[in-house]
N, C-alpha and C positions, 0 to 999 in steps of 0.2 A: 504494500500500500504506500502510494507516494501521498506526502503530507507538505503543503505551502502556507509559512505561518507567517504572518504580516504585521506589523506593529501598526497598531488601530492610533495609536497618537501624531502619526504620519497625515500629512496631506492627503485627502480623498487621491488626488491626482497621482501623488508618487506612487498610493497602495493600487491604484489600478494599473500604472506602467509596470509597478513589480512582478503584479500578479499576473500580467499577460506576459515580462519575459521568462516568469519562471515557467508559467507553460509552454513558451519557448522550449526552455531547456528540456523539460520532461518529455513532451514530443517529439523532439530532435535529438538528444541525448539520454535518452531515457537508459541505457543498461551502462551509464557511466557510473553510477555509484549516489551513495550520499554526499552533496555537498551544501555546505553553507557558506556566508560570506557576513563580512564586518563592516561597517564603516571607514577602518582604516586601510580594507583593499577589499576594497567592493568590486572592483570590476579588475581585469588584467586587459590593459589597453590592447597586445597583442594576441591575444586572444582570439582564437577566428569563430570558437563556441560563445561567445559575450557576444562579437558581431553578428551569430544569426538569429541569436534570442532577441537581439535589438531588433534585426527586421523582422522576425517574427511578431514581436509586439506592435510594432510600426502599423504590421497589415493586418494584424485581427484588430486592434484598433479604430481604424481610418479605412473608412470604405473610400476604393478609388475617386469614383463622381463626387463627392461631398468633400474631400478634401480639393476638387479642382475648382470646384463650386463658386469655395470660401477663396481662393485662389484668385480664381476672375471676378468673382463680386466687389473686393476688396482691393485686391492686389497684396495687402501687407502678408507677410510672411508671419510677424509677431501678430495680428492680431485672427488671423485665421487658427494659429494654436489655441488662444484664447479661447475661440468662440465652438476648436472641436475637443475642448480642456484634455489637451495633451502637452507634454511639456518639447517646447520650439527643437528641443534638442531631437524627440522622437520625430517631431513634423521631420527632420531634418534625411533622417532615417526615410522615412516615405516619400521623401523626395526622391532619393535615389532608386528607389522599387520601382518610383513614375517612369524614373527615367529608361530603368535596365528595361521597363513594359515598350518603352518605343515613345511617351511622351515629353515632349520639347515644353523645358518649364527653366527658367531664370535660373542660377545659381541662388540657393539661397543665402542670405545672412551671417548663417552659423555655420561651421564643419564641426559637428560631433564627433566626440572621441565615445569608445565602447563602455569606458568609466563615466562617463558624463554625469551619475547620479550620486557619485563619492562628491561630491558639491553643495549636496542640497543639504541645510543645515533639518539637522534634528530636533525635537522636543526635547525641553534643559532635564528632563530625569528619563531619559533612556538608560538601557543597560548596555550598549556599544552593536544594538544588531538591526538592520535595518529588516531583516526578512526573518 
């Protein structure tokens, strides 16, 4: 039985990117073993298992149309994360899936790194684990 525990004092937003990349992981690495992570190395930038949980999350997240949507409605990059409450880092992520699909879209704003969530400050009485 795989089990994904999330720290409910987190940002709605974080506990729903976590929880989509850890289903990342489970789906895509599923007979890797137990693993956990910390705040002080949450992610391993070179990692190529951290980059596909990233775009995994990206696209169970963000349906294609609605992220082009907010895209051409707007144009802003920052405020279309907003408005599909993901964090710009993950938009960032599904910009590249647009693109590897064949669509022609702006470079965005940010280039995300695969740790990108070792940044986001915690609630002051954590116990050091984000997930």
């Amino acid at each position: 039985m795989k089990v994904i525990t999330i720290n409910s004092d987190l940002p709605e937003i974080v506990r729903r990117y976590i929880l989509a990349h850890e289903l990342g992981h489970a789906v895509l690495h599923g007979g890797s073993g137990f693993r956990t992570f910390h705040d002080t190395a949450l992610y391993d930038e070179s990692s190529a298992a951290e980059k596909e949980a990233n775009l995994f999350a990206a696209e169970l997240l963000m349906d294609d149309e609605k992220v082009l949507e907010e895209i051409n409605n707007d144009g802003t990059f920052f405020t279309a994360a907003a408005i599909l409450n993901v964090p710009m880092e993950l938009l960032d992520f599904k910009f590249r899936m647009l693109k590897w699909k064949g669509y022609k879209l702006v470079e965005p704003p940010v280039t995300s790194r695969n740790d990108f969530l070792k940044d986001v400050p915690l609630p002051e009485n954590h116990d050091e684990d984000y997930a």
